[in-house]
C-alpha positions as CSV (number, residue, x, y, z in Angstrom):
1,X,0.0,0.0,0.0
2,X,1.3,3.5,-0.5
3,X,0.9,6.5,1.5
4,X,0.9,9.9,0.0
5,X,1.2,13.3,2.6
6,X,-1.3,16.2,1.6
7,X,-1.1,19.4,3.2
8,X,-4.3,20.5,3.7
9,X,-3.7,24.3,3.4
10,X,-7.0,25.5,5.4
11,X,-6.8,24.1,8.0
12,X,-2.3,23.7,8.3
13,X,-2.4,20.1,9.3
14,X,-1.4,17.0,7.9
15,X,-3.7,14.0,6.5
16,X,-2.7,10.4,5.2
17,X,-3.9,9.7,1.9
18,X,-3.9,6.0,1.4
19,X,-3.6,4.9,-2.0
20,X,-4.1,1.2,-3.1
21,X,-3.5,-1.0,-6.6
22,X,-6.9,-3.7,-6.5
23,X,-6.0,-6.1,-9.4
24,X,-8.7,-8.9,-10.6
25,X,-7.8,-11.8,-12.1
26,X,-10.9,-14.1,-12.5
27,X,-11.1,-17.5,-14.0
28,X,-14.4,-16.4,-16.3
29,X,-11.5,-13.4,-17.6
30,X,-11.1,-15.7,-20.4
31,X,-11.5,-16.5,-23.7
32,X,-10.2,-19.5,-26.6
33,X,-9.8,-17.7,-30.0
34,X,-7.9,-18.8,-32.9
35,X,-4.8,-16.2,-34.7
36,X,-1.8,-16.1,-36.2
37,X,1.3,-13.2,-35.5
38,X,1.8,-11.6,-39.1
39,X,5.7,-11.4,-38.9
40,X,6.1,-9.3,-42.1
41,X,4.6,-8.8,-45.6
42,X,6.0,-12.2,-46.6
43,X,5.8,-14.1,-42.7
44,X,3.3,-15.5,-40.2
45,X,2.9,-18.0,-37.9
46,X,0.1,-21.0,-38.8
47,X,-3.4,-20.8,-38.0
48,X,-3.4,-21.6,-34.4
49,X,-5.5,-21.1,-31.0
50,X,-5.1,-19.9,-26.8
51,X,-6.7,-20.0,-24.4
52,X,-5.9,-16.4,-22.9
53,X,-6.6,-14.9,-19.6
54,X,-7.1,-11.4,-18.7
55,X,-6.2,-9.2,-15.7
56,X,-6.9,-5.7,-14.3
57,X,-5.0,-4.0,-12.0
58,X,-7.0,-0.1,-10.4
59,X,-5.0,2.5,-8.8
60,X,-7.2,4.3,-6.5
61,X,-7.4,6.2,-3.1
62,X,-9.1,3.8,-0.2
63,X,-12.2,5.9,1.0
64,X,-13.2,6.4,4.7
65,X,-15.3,2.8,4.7
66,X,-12.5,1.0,3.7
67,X,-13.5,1.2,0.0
68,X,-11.5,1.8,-3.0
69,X,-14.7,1.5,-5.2
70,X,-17.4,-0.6,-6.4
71,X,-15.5,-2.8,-9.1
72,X,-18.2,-4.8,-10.0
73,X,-19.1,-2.9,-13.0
74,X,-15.5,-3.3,-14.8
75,X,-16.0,-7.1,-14.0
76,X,-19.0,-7.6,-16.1
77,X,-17.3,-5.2,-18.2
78,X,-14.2,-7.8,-18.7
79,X,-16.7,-10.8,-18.5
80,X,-18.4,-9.5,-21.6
81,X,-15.5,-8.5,-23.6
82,X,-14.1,-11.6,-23.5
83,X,-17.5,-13.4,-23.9
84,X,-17.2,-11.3,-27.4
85,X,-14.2,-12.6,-28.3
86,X,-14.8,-16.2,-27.2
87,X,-14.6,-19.6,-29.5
88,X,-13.9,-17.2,-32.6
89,X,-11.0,-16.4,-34.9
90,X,-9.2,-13.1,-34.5
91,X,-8.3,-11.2,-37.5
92,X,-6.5,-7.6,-37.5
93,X,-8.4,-4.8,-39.2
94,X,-5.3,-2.8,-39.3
95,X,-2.6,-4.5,-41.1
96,X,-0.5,-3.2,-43.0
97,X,0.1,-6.5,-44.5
98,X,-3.0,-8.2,-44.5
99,X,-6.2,-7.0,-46.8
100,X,-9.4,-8.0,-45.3
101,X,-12.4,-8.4,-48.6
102,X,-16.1,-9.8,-47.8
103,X,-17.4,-12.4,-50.1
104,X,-20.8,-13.1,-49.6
105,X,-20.8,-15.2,-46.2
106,X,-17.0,-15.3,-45.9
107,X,-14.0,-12.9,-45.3
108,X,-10.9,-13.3,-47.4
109,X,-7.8,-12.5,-46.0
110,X,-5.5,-11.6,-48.2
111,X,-1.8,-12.7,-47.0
112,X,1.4,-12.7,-49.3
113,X,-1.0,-13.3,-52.3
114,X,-2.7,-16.1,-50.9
115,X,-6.6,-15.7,-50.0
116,X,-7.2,-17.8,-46.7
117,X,-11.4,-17.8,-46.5
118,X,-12.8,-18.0,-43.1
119,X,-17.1,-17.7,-42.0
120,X,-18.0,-14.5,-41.4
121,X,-19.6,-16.1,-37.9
122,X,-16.5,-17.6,-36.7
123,X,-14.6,-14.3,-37.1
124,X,-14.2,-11.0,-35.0
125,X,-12.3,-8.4,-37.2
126,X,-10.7,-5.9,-34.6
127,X,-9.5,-2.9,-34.7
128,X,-5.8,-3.8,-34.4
129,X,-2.6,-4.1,-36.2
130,X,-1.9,-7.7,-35.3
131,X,-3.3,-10.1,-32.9
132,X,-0.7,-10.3,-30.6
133,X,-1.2,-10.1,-26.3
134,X,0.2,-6.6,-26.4
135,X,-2.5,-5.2,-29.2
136,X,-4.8,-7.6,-27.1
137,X,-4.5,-5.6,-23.5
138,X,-4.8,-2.4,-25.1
139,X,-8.2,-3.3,-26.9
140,X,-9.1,-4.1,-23.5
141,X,-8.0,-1.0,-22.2
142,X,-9.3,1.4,-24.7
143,X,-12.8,-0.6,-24.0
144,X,-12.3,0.1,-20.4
145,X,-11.7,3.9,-21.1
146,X,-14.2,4.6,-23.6
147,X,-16.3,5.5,-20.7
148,X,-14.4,8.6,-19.7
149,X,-17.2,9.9,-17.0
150,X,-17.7,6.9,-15.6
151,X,-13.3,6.2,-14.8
152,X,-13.5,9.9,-13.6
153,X,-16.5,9.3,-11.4
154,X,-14.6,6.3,-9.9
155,X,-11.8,8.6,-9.2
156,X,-9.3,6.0,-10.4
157,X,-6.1,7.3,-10.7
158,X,-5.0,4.6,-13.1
159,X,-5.5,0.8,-14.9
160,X,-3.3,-1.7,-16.4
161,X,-4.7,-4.7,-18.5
162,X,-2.6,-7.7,-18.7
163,X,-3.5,-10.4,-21.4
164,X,-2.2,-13.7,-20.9
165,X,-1.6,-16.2,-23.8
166,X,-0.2,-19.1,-21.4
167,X,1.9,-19.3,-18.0
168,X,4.0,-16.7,-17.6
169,X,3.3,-15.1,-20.8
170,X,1.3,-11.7,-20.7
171,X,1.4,-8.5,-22.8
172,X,0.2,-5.4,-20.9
173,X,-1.3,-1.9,-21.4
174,X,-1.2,1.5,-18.6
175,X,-3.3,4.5,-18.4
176,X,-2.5,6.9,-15.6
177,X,-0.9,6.7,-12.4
178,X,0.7,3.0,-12.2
């Protein structure tokens, strides 16, 4: 836990601000999808799948009662977001190297002049460069903050998303304080 001193001017004495990280790392934070790492304009890995975990981590000033905040509502926020991205394939909308085209009920990706089809229904396009854990947390992240008021309201100070694509293997993403 840290402490932080604030001189409350008014008043010329000295209160103890404490200031707390609450992480959450649940077993329904999770989610199988299906990728593959585009390397280069000529280089990626195979088609292949996870099973990735995610974490949040809120930097935030205890409250009289002993509270940080109510962090139920970025739980059902990360048990949705992953529910979205669950038992589908992952395909970057952002590539420089890979060109997305619909065909009727398919997308084609276009990869090093090779068209790999996949259903429209088994895919979620994202707005990404790459799947990789590092684009990963900060989708989750910029989910998180799309709902400026509501962070602002919760007075948190600041949040880091970790994405994890097996033991001991996470990419992460900070806003704020950390």
């Amino acid at each position: 836990m840290e402490y932080i001193l604030v001189l409350m001017l008014n008043k010329r004495e000295r209160c103890v601000v404490r200031v707390a990280s609450l992480e959450i790392h649940k077993e329904e934070f999770s989610f199988s999808a299906g990728h593959f790492t585009i390397f280069s304009a000529t280089e990626r890995e195979q088609l292949h799948g996870h099973n990735y975990h995610v974490s949040i981590a809120f930097k935030k000033v205890i409250q009289n009662n002993g509270l940080s905040f109510d962090y139920r509502v970025y739980k059902k926020k990360i048990h949705a977001l992953c529910a979205q991205l669950d038992r589908h394939f992952l395909l970057p909308g952002q590539s420089q190297y890979l060109r997305l085209e619909e065909e009727g009920d398919y997308w084609l990706a276009h990869f090093n002049n090779k068209k790999i089809p996949f259903l429209k229904e088994d895919v979620v396009i994202l707005p990404l460069s790459n799947i990789t854990i590092e684009e990963l947390s900060h989708w989750f992240l910029q989910k998180i903050l799309e709902d400026a008021q509501e962070v602002k309201n919760h007075g948190i100070r600041g949040i880091i998303v970790k994405v994890y694509n097996g033991p001991g293997q996470s990419g992460g993403a900070a806003w704020g304080e950390n």
